[in-house]
SELO-76903 format. One line per 10 residues: number of its first residue (from 1); their letters; for each residue x, y, z of C-alpha. Coordinates in Angstrom, 3 decimals. Example, Ala and Ser with C-alpha at 12.3 -4.5 7.8 and 13.67 -1.06 7.14 Angstrom:
2
1	AS	12.300:-4.500:7.800 | 13.670:-1.060:7.140
This chain:
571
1	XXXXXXXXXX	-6.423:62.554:-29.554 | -5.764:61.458:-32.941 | -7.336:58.003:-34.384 | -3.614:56.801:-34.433 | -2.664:57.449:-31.197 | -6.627:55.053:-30.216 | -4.980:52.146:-31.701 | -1.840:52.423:-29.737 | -1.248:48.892:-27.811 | -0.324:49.824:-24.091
11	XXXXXXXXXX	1.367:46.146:-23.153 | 2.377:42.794:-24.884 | 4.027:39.899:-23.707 | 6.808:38.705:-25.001 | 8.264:34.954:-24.789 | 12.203:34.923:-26.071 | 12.952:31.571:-26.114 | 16.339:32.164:-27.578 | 17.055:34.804:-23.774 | 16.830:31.427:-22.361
21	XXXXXXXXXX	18.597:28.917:-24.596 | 21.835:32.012:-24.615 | 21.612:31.909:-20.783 | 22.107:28.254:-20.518 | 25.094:28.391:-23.365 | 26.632:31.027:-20.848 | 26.300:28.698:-17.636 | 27.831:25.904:-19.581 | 31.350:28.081:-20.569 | 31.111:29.151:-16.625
31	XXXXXXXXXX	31.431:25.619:-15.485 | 33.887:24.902:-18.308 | 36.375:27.661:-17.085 | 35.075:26.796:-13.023 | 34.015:30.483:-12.765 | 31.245:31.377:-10.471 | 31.313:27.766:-9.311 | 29.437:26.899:-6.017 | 29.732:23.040:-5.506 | 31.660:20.312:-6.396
41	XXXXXXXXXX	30.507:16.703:-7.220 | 32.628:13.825:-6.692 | 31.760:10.778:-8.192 | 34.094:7.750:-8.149 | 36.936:9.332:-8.281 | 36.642:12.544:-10.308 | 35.120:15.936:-9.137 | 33.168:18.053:-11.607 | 32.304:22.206:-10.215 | 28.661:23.263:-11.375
51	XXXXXXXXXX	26.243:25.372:-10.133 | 23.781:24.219:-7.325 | 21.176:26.343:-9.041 | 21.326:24.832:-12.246 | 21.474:21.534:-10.576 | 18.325:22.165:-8.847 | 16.539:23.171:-11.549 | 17.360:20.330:-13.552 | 17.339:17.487:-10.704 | 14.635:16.708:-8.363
61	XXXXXXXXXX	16.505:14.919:-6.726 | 19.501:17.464:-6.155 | 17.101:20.108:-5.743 | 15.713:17.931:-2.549 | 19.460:17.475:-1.554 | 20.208:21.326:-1.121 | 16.967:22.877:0.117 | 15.702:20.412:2.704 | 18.393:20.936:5.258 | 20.219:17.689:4.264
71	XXXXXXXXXX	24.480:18.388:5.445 | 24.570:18.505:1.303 | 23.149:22.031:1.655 | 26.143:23.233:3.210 | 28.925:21.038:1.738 | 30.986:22.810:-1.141 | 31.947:18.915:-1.932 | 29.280:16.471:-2.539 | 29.714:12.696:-3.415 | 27.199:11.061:-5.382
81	XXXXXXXXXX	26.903:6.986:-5.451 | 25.794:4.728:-8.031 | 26.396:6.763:-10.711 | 29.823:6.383:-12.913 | 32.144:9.201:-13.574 | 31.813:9.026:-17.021 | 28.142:8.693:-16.941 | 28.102:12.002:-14.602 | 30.157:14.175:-17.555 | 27.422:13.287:-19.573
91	XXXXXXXXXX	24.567:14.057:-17.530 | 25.964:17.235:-16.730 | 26.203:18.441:-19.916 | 22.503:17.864:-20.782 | 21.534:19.384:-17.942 | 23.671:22.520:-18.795 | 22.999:21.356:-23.052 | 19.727:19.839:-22.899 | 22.300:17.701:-25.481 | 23.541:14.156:-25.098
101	XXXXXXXXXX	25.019:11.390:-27.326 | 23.221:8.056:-26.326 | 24.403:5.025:-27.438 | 24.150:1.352:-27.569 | 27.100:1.181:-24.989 | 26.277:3.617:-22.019 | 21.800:3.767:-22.653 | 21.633:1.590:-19.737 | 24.126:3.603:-17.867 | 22.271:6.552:-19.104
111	XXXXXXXXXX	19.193:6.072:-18.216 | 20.293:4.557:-14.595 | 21.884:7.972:-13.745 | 18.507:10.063:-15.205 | 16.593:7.557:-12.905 | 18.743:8.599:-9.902 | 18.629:12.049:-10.342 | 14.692:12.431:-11.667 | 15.613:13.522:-15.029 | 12.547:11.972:-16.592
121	XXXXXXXXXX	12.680:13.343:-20.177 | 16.279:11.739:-20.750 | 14.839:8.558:-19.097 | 12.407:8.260:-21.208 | 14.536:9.104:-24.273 | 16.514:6.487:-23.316 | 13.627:3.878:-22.650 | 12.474:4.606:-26.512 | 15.926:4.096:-27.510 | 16.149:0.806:-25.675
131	XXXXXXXXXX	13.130:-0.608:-27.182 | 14.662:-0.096:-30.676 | 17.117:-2.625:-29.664 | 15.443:-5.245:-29.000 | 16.517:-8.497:-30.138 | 16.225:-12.051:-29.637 | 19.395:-12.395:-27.652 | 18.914:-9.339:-25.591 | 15.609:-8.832:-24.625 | 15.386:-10.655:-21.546
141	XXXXXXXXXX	18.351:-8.807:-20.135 | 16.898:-5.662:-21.422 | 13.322:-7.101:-19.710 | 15.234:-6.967:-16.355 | 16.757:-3.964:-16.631 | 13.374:-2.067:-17.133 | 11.659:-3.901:-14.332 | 14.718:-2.995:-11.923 | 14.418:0.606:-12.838 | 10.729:0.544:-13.019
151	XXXXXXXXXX	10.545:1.806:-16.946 | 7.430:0.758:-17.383 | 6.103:1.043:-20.987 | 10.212:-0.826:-21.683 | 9.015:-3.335:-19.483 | 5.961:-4.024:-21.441 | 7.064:-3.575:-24.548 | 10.288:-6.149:-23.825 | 7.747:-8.464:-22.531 | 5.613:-8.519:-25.177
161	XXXXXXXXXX	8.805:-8.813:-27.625 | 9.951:-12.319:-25.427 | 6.359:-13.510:-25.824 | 5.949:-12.511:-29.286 | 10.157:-14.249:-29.901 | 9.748:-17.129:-27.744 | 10.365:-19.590:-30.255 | 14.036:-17.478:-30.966 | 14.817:-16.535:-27.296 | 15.081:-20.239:-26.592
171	XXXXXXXXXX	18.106:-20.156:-28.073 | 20.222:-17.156:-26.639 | 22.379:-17.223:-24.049 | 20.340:-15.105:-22.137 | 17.986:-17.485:-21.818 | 19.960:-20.162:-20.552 | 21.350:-18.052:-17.986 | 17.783:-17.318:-16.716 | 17.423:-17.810:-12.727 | 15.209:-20.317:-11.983
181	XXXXXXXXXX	12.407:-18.139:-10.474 | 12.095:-15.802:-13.717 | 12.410:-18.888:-15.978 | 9.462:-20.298:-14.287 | 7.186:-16.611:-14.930 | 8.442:-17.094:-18.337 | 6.912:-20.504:-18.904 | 3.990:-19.974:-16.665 | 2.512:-17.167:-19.500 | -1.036:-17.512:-20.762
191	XXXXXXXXXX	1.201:-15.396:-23.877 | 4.128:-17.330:-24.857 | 3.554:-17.593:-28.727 | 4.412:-21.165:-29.710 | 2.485:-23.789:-32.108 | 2.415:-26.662:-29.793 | 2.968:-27.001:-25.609 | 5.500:-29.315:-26.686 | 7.733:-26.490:-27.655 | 7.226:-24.921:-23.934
201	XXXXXXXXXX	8.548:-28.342:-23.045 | 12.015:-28.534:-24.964 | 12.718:-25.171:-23.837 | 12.569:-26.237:-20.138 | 14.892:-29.336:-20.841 | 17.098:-26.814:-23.016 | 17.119:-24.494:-19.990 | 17.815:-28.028:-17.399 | 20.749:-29.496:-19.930 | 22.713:-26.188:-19.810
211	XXXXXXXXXX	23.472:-27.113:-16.448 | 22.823:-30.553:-15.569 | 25.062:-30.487:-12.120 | 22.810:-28.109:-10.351 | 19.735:-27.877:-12.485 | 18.714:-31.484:-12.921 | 17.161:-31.685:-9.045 | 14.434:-28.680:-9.895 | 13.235:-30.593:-12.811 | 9.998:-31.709:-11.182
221	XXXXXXXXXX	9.260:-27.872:-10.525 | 9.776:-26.616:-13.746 | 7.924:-29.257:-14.780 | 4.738:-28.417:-13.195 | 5.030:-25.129:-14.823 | 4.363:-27.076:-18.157 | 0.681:-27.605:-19.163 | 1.370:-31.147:-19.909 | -2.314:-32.576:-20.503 | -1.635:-30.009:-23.536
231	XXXXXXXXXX	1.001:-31.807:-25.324 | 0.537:-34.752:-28.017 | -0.215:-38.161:-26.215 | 2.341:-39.737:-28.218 | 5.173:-36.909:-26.964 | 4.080:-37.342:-23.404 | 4.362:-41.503:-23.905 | 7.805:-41.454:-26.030 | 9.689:-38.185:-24.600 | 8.447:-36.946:-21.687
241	XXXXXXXXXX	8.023:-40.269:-19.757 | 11.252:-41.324:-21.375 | 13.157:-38.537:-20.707 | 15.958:-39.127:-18.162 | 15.098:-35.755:-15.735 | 11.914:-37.154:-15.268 | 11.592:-41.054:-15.412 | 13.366:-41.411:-12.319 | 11.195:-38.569:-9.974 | 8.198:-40.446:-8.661
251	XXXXXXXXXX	6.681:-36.811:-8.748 | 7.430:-36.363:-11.944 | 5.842:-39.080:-12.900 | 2.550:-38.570:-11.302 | 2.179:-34.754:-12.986 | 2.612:-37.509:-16.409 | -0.084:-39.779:-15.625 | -2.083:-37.314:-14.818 | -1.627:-35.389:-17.590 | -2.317:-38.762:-19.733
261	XXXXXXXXXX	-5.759:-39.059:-17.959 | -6.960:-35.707:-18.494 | -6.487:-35.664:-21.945 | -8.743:-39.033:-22.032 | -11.042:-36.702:-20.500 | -12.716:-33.777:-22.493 | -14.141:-32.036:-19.877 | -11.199:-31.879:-17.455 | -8.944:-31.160:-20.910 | -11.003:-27.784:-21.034
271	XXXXXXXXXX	-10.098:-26.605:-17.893 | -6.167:-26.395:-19.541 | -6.053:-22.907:-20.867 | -3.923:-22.903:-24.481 | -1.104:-20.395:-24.639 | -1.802:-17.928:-27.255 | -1.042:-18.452:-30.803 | 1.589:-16.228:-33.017 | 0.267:-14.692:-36.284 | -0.468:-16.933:-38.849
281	XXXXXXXXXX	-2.108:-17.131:-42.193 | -5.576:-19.385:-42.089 | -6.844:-20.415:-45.319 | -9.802:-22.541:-45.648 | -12.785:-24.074:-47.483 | -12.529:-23.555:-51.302 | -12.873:-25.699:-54.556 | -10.089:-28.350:-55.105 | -8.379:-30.397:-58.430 | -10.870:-32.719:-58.565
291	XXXXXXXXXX	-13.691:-29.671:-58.410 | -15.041:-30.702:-54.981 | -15.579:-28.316:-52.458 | -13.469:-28.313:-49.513 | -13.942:-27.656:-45.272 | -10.090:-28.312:-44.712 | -8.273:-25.534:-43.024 | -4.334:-25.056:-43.566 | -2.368:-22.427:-41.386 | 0.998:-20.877:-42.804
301	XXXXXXXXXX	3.824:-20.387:-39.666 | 5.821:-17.521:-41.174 | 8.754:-18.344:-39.461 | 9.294:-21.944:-40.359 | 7.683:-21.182:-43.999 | 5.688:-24.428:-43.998 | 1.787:-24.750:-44.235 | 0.450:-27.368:-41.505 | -3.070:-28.729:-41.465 | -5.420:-27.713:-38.822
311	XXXXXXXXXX	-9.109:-28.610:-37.932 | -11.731:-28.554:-40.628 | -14.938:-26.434:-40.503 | -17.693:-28.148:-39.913 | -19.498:-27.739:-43.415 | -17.802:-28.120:-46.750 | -17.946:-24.203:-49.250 | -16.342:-22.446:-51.877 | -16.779:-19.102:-52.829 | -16.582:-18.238:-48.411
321	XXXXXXXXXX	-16.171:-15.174:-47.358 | -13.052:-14.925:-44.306 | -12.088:-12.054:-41.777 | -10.737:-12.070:-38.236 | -12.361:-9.920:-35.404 | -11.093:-10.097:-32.169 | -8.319:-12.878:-32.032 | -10.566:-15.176:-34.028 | -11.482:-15.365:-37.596 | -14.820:-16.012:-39.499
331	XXXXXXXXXX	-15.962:-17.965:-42.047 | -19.000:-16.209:-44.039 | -21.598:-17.785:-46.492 | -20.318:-19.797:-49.473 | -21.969:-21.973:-51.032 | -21.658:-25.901:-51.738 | -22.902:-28.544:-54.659 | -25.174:-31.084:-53.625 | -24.348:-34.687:-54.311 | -21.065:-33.570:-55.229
341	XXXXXXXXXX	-22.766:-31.957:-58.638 | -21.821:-28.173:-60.000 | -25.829:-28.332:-60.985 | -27.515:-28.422:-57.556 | -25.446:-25.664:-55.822 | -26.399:-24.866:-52.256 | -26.107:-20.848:-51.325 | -25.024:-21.098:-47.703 | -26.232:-18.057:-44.748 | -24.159:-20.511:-42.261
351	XXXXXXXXXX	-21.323:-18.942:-39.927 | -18.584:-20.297:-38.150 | -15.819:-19.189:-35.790 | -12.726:-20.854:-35.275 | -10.734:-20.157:-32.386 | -7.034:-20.370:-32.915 | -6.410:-21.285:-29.010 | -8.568:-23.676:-28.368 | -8.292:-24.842:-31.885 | -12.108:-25.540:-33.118
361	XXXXXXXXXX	-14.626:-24.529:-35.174 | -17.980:-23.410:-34.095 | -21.373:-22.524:-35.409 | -22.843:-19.088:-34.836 | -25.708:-17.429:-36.283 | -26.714:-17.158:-39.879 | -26.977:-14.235:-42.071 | -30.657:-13.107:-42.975 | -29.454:-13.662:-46.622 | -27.770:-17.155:-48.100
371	XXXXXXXXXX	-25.134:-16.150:-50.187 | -21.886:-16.729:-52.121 | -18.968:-14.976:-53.419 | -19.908:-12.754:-50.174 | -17.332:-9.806:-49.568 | -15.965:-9.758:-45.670 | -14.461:-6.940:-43.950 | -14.070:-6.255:-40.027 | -14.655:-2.625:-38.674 | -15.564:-0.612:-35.408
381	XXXXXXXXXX	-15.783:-4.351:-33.649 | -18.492:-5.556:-35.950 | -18.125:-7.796:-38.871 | -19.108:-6.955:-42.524 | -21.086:-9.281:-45.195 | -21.308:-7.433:-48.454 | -22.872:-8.377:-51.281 | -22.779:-11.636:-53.139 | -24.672:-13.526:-55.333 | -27.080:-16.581:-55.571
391	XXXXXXXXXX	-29.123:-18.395:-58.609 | -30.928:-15.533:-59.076 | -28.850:-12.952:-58.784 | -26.012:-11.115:-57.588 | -26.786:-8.269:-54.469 | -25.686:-4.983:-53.131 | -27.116:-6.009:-49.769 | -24.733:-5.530:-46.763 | -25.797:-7.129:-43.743 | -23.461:-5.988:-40.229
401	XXXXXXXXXX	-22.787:-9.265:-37.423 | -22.319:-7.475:-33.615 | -20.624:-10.014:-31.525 | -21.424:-8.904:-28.518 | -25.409:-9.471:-29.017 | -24.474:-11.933:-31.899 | -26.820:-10.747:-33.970 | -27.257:-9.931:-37.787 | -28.623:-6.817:-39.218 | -29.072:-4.964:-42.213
411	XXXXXXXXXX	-27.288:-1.936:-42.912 | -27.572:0.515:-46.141 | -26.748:-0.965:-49.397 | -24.160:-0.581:-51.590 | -25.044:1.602:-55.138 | -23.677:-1.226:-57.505 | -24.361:-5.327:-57.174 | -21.194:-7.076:-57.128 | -20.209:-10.692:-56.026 | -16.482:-11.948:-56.143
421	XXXXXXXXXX	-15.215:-8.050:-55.304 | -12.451:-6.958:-53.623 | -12.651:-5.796:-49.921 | -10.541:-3.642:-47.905 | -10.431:-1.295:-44.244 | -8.139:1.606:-44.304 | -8.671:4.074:-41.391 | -11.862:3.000:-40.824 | -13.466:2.877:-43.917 | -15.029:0.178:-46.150
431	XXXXXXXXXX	-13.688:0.296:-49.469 | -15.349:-2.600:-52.313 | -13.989:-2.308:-55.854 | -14.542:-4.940:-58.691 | -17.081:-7.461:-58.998 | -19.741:-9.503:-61.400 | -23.225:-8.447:-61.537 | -25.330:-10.888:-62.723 | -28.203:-9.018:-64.426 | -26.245:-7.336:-67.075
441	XXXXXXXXXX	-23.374:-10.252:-67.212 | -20.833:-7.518:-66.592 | -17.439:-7.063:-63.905 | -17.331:-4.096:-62.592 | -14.421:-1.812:-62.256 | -15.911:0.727:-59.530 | -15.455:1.614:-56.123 | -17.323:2.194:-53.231 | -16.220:3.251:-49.953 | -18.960:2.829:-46.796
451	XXXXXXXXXX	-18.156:4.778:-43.411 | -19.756:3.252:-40.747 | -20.122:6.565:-38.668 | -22.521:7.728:-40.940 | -23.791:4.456:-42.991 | -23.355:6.035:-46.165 | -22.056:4.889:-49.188 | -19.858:6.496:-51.548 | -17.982:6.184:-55.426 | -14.289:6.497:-55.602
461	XXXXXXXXXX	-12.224:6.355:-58.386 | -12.575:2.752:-60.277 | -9.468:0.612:-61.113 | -7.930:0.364:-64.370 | -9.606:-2.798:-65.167 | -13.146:-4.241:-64.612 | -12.485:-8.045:-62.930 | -14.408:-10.259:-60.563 | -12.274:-12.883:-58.324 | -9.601:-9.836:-57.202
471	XXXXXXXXXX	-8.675:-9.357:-53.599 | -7.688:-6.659:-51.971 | -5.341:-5.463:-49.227 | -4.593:-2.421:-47.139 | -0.981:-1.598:-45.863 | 0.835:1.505:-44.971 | -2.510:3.749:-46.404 | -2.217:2.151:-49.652 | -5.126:-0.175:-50.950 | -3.602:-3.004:-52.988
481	XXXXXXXXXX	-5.917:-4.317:-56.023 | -4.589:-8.056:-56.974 | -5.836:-10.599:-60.208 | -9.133:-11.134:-61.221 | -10.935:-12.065:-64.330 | -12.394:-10.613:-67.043 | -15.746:-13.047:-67.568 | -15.980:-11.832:-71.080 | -13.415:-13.039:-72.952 | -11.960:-15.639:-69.813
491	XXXXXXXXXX	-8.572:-13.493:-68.808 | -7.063:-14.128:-65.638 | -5.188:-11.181:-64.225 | -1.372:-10.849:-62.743 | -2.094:-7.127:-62.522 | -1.885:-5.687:-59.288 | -2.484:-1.882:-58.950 | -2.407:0.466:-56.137 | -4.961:3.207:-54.738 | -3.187:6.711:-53.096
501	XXXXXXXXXX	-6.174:7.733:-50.556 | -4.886:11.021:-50.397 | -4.175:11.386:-54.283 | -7.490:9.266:-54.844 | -5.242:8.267:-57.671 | -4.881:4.207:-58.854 | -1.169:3.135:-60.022 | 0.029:-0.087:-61.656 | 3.074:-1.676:-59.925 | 5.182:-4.983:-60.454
511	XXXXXXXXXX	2.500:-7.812:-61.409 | 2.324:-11.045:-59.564 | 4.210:-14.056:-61.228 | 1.306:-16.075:-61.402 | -2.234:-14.842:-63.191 | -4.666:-15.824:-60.873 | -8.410:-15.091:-59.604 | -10.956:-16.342:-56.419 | -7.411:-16.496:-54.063 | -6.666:-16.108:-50.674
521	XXXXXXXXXX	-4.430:-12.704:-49.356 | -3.733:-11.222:-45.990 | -0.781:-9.100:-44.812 | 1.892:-9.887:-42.476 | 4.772:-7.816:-41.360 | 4.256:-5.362:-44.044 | 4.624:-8.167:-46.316 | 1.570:-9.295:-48.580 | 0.602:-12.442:-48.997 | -1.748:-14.350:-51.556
531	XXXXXXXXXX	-2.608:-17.902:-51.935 | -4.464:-20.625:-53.849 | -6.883:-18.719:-56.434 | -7.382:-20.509:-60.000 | -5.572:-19.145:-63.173 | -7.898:-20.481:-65.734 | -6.520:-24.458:-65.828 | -6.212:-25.482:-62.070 | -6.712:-24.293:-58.987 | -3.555:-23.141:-57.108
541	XXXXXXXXXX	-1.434:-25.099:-54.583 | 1.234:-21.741:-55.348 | 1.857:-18.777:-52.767 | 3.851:-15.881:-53.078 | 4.767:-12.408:-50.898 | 4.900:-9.289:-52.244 | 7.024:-6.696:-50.681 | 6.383:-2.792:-51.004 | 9.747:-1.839:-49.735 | 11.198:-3.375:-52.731
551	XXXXXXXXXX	8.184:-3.732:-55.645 | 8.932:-7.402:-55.759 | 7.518:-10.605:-54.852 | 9.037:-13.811:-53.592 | 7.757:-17.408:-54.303 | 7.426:-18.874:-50.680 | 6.204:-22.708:-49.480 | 2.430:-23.538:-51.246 | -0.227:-24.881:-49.705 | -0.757:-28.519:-49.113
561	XXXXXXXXXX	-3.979:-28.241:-51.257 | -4.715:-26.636:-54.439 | -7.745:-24.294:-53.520 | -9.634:-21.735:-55.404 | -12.381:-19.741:-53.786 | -11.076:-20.130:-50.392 | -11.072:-17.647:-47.219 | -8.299:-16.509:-46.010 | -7.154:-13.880:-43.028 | -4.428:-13.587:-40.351
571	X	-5.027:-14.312:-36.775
């Protein structure tokens, strides 16, 4: 036998997709031209002929119909319920297609048939499809929907839109039109996003004065869905005693003296749990006009495009380091002047954590090292202080916070010293560019990138300029590069430029409109933000957004202080 003839394969499988997809175009022109037809469907009103073996193989639920001895089994005619005719045509024709046209006008009718019939890849087309139409003024009805039907990643996903929108669904119809009993699970969320309790309030009376008549006598139960010891003392005193659904309910007016007492009492106070708290921008600490250092903490609402004060941390810094890490956000080292002089500077190791929901600072452990100018970065669940500088130098030291154990420890060092650098996590890496080292007087315009798997560090291409003061951002993949100054010869930066991880390539794009260093960013929305900074004659009360979609930034509301070397992060 020849060597040829060794090499021969005896069998192969062979998959034809293509057998199957001709098979299926052949079954559809069949039921077109009702040849080889075996059952009929009628469905309100109009009868469609198919095949009760395609059917079955495409429907659970028909297949159930004809092979467990149901009458249907038998029956050349077949009526199906709760399905509409012309929702039927279309399900058909995907099941003889795998093809259908879904729209904003029959998904729900869509989806309602594929639920019927157990055809659970076009159901969950369709859920996808509804959750990319959410809005305001439809999400509650689409919330229903999903919970009748039991779609339950829509269900979640609407929910978390109403919670995330409260502040706009209170004023759709929908919401008006809300039963009482679902109104009620909507107010009674830990979730709702809102800035004050008293905004949980005016949606309840908003929902009551839509329909006085029959909604004014179940204003004492809504009512004791609203965390009222929450709300401002002088809003319980001037509205909600005031208001005319409640002054007149004896009830009523007990859950408002009580609510009154309890928030004369601290400890009973606690036991009120906050709703949560949208996104917003914090910004604190910082250097002011008048060069003192500041512990005031200002919050930006994106929506409303105001800054509003909130509670102070508990010790005055500039030059503080900021990230968030689990719903709350940290402020790092720093450092503060003595006496109010620039001479006696303080280096601070000091922590503290503000929590946006129960709206306070607190103390938690110190660094090892007291530092300033500190770099911050969240990772992996543990919390990044890198580098820094104090009288006698600046550091490459990185020390790593776990919250868990709340505890501080050192991790490998970076290969350059840098204080006032940029800091930055894209998919899961540390990346620190910039910088002032103190031993040679010299910014740097390197960067490093630390992966915490392995606790090495590593160079990556350096900017375009050398600068200390920058910040940086990550957004889409992109790290964003923004301001700085060049110590040397005292040039403050607009220049923004913009790092390609895959390219490892840095690009300039559009510059900010204000020169600035030792500022505040965060991102939002895939919006950038940055705030404060100093641009070489005052320190900045100015804000402005850049947007990537467009390469351009917007001036938006500035901050009620002018603040250089502040934190800032979004929580």
């Amino acid at each position: 036998m020849s060597s040829t003839a060794n090499k021969m394969i005896e069998s192969r499988v062979f998959n034809i997709q293509t057998q199957a997809n001709a098979a299926f175009d052949v079954m559809q022109e069949l039921r077109v031209n009702q040849q080889l037809c075996d059952i009929v469907l009628c469905v309100g009103g109009s009868k469609f002929s198919a095949h009760r073996v395609v059917l079955a193989g495409c429907s659970p639920y028909l297949r159930a119909m004809f092979t467990n001895g149901m009458l249907e089994s038998e029956r050349e005619f077949v009526e199906l319920h709760g399905i509409e005719s012309s929702t039927m045509g279309l399900l058909l024709d995907f099941m003889y297609t795998c093809c259908i046209e879904v729209t904003v006008d029959n998904v729900q009718a869509v989806l309602q048939g594929a639920s019927m019939l157990g055809l659970q890849a076009l159901r969950t087309m369709c859920s996808h499809f509804l959750q990319n139409q959410l809005t305001a003024s439809n999400c509650l009805g689409i919330h229903y929907f999903a919970d009748i039907y039991s779609c339950t990643e829509l269900e979640a996903v609407a929910r978390q839109f109403i919670y995330q929108n409260f502040l706009d669904v209170i004023r759709m119809e929908e919401f008006f039109e809300l039963p009482e009993e679902r109104l009620i699970t909507l107010l009674k969320s830990d979730k709702l996003q809102v800035m004050s309790e008293n905004q949980v309030f005016e949606a309840a009376c908003s929902w009551l004065q839509y329909d006085p008549g029959k909604r004014l006598d179940r204003a004492c139960v809504i009512l004791q869905n609203i965390r009222l010891a929450l709300l401002e003392r002088q809003f319980l005193e001037n509205v909600v005693l005031k208001s005319e659904y409640f002054r007149t309910c004896p009830k009523c007016q007990l859950l408002i003296s009580k609510a009154i007492r309890m928030k004369l009492d601290s400890s009973e106070l606690e036991s009120v749990l906050p709703r949560a708290q949208p996104p917003c921008i914090y910004v604190m600490g910082g250097r002011n006009s008048t060069d003192s250092q500041l512990k005031s903490t200002e919050r930006y609402d994106f929506l409303l495009d105001q800054w509003i004060h909130m509670p102070s941390m508990n010790i005055a810094r500039t030059a503080v380091g900021a990230a968030s890490l689990d719903g709350v956000l940290y402020a790092v080292g720093g450092e503060c002047a003595l006496a109010d002089t620039q001479d006696d500077t303080l280096y601070l190791h000091c922590i503290e954590m503000y929590d946006p929901v129960r709206k306070r600072w607190e103390r938690k452990p110190d660094m090892k090292l007291a530092r300033s100018f500190v770099a911050v970065a969240a990772v992996g669940g543990h919390l990044y202080a890198i580098g820094g500088e104090d009288r006698a130098g600046s550091f490459n030291i990185v020390e790593c916070y776990d919250p868990k154990t709340e505890t501080w420890s050192f991790v490998n060092c970076m290969k350059r010293r840098r204080a006032g650098a940029g800091v930055t996590v894209c998919d899961g890496k540390i990346y620190v560019a910039g910088g002032y080292d103190k031993g040679p007087h010299m910014d740097r315009a390197s960067m490093e990138v630390y992966d915490p798997d392995t606790g090495d560090w590593s160079f990556a291409p350096e900017m375009e300029k050398a600068c200390s003061g920058l910040s940086m951002v990550t957004l889409d993949h992109f790290i964003y590069a923004f301001g700085g100054r060049y110590r040397h010869i005292d040039q403050y930066f607009d220049l923004v430029e913009r790092y390609n991880t895959v390219s490892r390539q840095w690009t300039t794009i559009t510059p900010m409109t204000t020169p600035r260093a030792w500022f505040g960013i965060a991102v939002f929305d895939n919006r950038i933000y940055v705030c404060g900074g100093f641009d070489g004659n005052s320190r900045l009360r100015h804000c402005e957004m850049y947007s990537p979609e467009t390469d351009s930034w917007t001036v938006i509301s500035g901050m009620k202080i002018g603040r250089a070397g502040c934190g800032a992060t979004v929580v």
